[in-house]
C-alpha positions in Angstrom: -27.2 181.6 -74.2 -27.7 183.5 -70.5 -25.5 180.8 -69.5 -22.5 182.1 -71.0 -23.2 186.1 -71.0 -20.7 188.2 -69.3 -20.8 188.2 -65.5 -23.4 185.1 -65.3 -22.2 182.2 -63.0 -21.5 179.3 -64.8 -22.0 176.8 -61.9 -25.1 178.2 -60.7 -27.3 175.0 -60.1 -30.0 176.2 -62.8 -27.3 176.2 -65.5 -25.6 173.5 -65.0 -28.6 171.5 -65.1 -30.0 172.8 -68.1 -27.0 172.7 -70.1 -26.5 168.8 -68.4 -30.1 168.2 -69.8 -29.6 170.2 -73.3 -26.8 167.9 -74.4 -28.7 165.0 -73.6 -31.7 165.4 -74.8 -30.3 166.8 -77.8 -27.4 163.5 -78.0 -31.0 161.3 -77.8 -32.5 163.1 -80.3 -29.9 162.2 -82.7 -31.2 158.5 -82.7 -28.1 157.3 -84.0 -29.0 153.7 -82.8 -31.4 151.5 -83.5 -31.7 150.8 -80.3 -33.7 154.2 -79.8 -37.2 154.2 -80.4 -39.4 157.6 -80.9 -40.8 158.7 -77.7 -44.8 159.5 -77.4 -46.3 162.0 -75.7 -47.0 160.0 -72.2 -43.0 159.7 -72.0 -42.2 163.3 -73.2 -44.6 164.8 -70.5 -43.3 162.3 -67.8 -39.5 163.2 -68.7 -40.2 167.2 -68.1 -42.3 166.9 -65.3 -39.0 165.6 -64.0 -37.0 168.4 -65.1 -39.6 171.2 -64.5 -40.1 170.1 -61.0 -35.8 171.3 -60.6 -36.2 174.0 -62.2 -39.1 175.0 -60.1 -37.6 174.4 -56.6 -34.7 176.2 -57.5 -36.4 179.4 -58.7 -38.1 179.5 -55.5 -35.1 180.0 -53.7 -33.7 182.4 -56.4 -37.1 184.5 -56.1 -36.8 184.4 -52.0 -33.1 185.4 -52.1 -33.6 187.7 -55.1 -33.2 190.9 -52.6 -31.0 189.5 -50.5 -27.1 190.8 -51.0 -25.1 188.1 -52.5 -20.7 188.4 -52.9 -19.6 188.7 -56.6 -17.9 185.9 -57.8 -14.2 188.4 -57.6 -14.7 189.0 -54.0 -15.4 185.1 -53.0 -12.1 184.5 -55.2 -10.7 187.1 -53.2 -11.8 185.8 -50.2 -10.0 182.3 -50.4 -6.9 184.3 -50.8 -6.6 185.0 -47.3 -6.1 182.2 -44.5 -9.4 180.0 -44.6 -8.2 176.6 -43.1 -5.4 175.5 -40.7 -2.6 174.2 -42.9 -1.4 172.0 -40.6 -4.8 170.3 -39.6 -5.3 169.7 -42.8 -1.8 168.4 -44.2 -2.6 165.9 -41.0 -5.7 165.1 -42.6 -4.3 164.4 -45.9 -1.4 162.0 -45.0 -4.5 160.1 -42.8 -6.5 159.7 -45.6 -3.9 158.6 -47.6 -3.1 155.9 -45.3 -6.7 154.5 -45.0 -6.6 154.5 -48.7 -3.6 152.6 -48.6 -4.8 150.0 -46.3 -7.7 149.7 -47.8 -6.6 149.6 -51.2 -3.6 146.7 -49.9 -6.6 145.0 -48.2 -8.8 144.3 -50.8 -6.3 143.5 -53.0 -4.5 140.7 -50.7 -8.2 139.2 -49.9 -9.3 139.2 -53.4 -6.3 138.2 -55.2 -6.7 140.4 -58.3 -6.7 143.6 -59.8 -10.2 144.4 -61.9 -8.1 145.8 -64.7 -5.9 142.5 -65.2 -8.5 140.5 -64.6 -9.5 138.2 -67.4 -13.0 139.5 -67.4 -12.2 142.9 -65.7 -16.1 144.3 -66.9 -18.0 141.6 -65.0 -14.9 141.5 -61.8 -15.1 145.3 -61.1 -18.3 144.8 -59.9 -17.8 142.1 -56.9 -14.0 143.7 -56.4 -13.7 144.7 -52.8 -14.5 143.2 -49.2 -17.5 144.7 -46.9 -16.1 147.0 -44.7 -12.8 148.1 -46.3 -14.4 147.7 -48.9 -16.3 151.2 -48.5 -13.2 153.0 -47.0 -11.9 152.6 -50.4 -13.6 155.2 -51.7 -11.7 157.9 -49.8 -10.0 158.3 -52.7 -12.7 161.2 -53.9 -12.3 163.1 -50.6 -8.3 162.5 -50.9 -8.0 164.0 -54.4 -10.7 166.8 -53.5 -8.7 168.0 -50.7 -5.1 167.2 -51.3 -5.5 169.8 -54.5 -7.6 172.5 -52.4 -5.0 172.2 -50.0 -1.9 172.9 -52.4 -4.0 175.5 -53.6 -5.4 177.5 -50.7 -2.3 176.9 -48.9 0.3 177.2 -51.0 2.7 174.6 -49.3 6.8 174.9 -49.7 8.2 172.8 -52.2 9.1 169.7 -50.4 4.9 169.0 -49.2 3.6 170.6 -52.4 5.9 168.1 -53.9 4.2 165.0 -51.6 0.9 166.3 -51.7 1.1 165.8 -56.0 2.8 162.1 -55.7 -0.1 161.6 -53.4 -2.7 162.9 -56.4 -0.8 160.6 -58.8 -1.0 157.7 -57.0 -4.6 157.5 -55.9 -5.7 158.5 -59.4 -3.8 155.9 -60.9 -4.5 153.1 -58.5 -7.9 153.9 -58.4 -8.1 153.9 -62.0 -7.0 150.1 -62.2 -10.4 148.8 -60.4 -12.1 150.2 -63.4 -14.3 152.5 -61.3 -15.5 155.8 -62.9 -17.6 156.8 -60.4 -15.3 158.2 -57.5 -12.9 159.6 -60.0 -15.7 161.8 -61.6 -17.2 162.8 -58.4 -13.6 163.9 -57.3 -12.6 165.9 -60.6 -15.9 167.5 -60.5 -15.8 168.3 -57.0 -12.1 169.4 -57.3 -13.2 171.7 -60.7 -15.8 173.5 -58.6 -13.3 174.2 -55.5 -11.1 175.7 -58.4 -13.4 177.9 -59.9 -14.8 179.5 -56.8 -11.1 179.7 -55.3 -9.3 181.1 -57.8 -8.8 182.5 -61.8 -7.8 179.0 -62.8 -10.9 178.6 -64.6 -11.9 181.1 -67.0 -14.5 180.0 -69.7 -11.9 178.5 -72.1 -10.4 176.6 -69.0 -14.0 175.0 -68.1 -14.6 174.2 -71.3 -11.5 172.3 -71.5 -11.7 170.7 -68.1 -15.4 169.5 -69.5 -13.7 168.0 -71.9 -10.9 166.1 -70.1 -14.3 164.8 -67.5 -15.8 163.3 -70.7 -12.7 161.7 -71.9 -11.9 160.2 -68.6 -15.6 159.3 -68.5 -14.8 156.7 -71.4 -11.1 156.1 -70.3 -11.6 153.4 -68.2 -13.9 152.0 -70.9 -10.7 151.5 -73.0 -9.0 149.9 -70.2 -11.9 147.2 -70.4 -12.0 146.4 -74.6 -9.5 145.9 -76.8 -9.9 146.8 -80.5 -12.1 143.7 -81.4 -14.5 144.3 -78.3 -15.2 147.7 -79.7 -15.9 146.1 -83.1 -18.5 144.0 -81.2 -19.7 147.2 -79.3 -20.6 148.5 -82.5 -22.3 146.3 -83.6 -24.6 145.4 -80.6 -25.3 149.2 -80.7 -26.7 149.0 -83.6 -25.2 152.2 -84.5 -26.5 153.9 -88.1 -23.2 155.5 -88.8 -20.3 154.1 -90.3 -17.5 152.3 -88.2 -14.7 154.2 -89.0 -16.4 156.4 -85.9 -17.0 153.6 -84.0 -14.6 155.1 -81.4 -17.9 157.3 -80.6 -20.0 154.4 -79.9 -19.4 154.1 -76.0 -19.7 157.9 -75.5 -22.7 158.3 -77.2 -24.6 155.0 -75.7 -23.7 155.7 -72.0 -25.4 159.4 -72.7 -28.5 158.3 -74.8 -29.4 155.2 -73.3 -30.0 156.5 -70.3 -33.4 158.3 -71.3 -34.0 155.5 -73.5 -34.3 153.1 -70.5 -36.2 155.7 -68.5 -39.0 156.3 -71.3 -39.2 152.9 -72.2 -39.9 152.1 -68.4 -42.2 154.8 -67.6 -44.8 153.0 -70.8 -44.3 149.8 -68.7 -43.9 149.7 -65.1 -47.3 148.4 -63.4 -45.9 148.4 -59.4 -43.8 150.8 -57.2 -41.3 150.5 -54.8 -41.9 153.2 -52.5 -38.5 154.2 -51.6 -36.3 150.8 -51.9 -34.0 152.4 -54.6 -34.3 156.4 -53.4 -33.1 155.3 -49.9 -30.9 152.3 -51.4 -28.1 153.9 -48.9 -29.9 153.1 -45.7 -30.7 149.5 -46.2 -27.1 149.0 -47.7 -26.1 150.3 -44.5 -27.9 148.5 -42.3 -27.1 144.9 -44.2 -30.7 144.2 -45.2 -30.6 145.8 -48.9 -30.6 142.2 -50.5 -32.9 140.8 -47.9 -35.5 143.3 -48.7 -34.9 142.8 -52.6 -35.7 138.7 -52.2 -38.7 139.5 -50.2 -40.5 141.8 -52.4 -38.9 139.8 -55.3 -37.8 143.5 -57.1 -35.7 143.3 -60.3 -33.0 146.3 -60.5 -33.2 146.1 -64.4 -36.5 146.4 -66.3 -37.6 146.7 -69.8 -34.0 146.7 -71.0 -33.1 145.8 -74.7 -29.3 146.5 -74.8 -26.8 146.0 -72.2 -26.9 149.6 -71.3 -28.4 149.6 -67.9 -28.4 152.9 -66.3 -31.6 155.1 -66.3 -30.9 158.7 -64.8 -32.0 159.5 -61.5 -35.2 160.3 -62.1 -36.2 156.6 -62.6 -35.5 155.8 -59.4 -38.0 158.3 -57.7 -40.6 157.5 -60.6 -40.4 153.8 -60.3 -40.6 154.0 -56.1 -43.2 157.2 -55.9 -44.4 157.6 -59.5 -45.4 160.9 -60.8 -45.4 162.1 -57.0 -42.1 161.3 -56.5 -41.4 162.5 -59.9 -42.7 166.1 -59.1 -41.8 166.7 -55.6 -37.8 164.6 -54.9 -36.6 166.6 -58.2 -38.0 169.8 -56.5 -36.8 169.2 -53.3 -33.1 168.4 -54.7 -33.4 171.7 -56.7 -34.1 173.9 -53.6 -31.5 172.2 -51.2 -29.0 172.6 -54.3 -30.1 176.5 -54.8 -30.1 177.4 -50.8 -26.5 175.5 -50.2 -25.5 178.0 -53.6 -27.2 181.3 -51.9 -25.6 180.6 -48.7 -22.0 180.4 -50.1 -22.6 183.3 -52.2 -24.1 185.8 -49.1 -21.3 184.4 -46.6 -18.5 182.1 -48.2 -16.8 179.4 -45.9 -14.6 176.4 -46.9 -17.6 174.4 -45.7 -20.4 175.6 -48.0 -17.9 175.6 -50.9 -17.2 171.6 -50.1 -20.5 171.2 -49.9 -21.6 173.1 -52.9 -18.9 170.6 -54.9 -21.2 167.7 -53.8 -24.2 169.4 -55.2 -22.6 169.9 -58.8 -21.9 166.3 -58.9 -25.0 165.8 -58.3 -26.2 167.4 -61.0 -23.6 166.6 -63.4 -24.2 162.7 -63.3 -27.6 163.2 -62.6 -28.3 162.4 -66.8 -26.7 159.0 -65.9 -27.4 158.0 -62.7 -29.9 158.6 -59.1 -26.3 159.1 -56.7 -28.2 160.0 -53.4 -29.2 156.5 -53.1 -25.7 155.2 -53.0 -24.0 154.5 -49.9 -20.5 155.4 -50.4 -21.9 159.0 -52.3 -23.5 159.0 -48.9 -20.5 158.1 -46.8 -18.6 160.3 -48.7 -20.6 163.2 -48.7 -20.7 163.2 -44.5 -16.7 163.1 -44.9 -16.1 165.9 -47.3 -18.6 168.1 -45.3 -16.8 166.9 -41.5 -13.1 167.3 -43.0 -14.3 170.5 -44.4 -15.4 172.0 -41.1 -12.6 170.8 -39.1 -10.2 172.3 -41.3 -12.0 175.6 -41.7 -10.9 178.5 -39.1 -12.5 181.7 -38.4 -14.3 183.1 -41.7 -13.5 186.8 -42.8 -16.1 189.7 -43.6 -16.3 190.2 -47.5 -16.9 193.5 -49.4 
């Protein structure tokens, strides 16, 4: 309960990864589905050597900062009162990014023909939509949703571009929305809760707990975009779910949260070989075009050991199944540290840069129940936008009390 005393910080990395890791071990606990199976020891000791190893790099760099003066959370609100970016560099950078959306967006759609979310079998189509190449620059909807709403509110624009800059919000969201990607819209309300918080009294407790709430339901939104009434009689009943079906409507939440660490624990019993870094530094052979060249050489299967049509394993799969325990102890501490020394920094000297980048971090470990995101290439080509668009819109910092 430290996590919600009076004066703690919410967002501190620690917290939200416990609390993360709370609900979802305690979801999986439930074993609503027969789908679950009881875990043995092996896979219990496996699962928190994973989550100690966090917990660990990130008290490190409490303990070294723990005489260090940090800035109250009041003063870095107060801080981002006064004038920390150039409003006009970054209403430039805005109406740019809303125009490589645009094209992008146009592009794809003109090449491929369709929309994922009229498509007659939108599930399996969202995942070929988009061309290489524009393809990517799609994704600039995260960055354009994160900024366009720290802009109206560290700027506070006249009416006519405050006016814009929300049609602009609109439009991405909803757009985006109809290729039936979750993924860049979480990322971006994340991101954009976290710019909030630390910016202003927008979001007192009762205001993050509702804003938790609107990130699950918009988790599962596009999952009712996707199935109509009968598909989510056939959910049901693939699930195997043990209650009864007038809560059926809970099905999809509940799987995408459980099956997760069902899939890891089943894996870690099975696997026999390791990939030493094919799915940890996915990103760099995406990147250089040699990601499926690699896979049909070493003949590596992205899903193992599945027994549903849930497919998603947390992150810490990925660093088990390439490094094993190794990887299991030392990437989860690494992230940990880099996630507490990017928090200390932006609490002992506050900038519009470390704040951006902090909003990275807590996406991070928000999805990190669900899925390994530093191996993706457009979190990656994301990430290196927020963090540039950050520091070319930032002017010179102020002293704070």
């Amino acid at each position: 309960m430290s996590s919600f005393r009076t004066g703690a910080d919410l967002f501190s990395p620690s917290r939200i990864f416990g609390i993360v890791w709370s609900l979802t071990i305690g979801l999986t606990e439930l074993k609503l589905s027969r789908l679950q199976h009881q875990w043995n020891n092996y896979e219990w000791l496996v699962l928190f050597i994973g989550i100690f190893s966090f917990f660990v790099g990130s008290f490190v760099v409490y303990v070294s900062n723990f005489q260090k003066k940090i800035v109250s959370l009041s003063n870095i609100r107060l801080f981002f009162t006064r004038k920390v970016v150039d409003e006009k560099k970054f209403r430039s950078i805005i109406f740019i990014l809303f125009g490589i959306y645009a094209f992008s967006f146009l592009g794809n759609y003109l090449i491929e023909g369709y929309l994922p979310v009229f498509h007659e079998r939108s599930a399996q189509s969202r995942m070929f939509w988009g061309v290489f190449g524009i393809g990517l620059t799609v994704h600039v909807a995260t960055p354009l949703i994160l900024f366009t709403v720290s802009f109206i509110n560290l700027t506070k624009p006249e009416r006519t571009i405050k006016f814009l800059s929300i049609v602009i919000i609109v439009i991405t969201f909803l757009t985006y929305l109809t290729i039936l990607q979750r993924f860049n819209l979480i990322f971006a309300i994340v991101a954009t809760v976290t710019i909030l918080y630390y910016s202003s009294n927008f979001l007192k407790v009762r205001n993050v707990l509702i804003a938790f709430t609107i990130f699950i339901g918009l988790m599962y939104s596009v999952q009712f975009l996707r199935f109509s009434s009968i598909a989510l009689s056939y959910m049901f009943s693939i699930a195997q779910m043990k209650f009864s079906f007038k809560y059926a409507i809970f099905t999809e939440p509940y799987m995408y949260f459980v099956m997760n660490l069902e899939n890891l624990v089943r894996g870690i019993s099975k696997l026999e070989e390791h990939t030493y870094g094919y799915y940890t530094f996915e990103f760099m052979l995406s990147l250089f075009g040699i990601k499926n060249l690699a896979m049909e050489y070493f003949n590596f299967k992205n899903f193992l050991f599945l027994n549903s049509s849930y497919n998603t394993y947390s992150m810490f799969w990925d660093y088990y199944r390439d490094f094993g325990i190794i990887g299991l102890s030392f990437i989860p501490f690494t992230l940990g540290a880099l996630s507490s020394i990017i928090y200390y920094k932006m609490l002992s000297k506050p900038s519009f840069t470390l704040i951006s980048s902090y909003t990275i971090v807590m996406f991070i470990i928000c999805i990190s129940f669900f899925e390994n995101v530093i191996g993706l290439l457009h979190f990656i080509f994301n990430t290196i936008l927020i963090i540039s668009i950050a520091r070319i819109v930032q002017i010179k910092t102020y002293k704070t009390d």
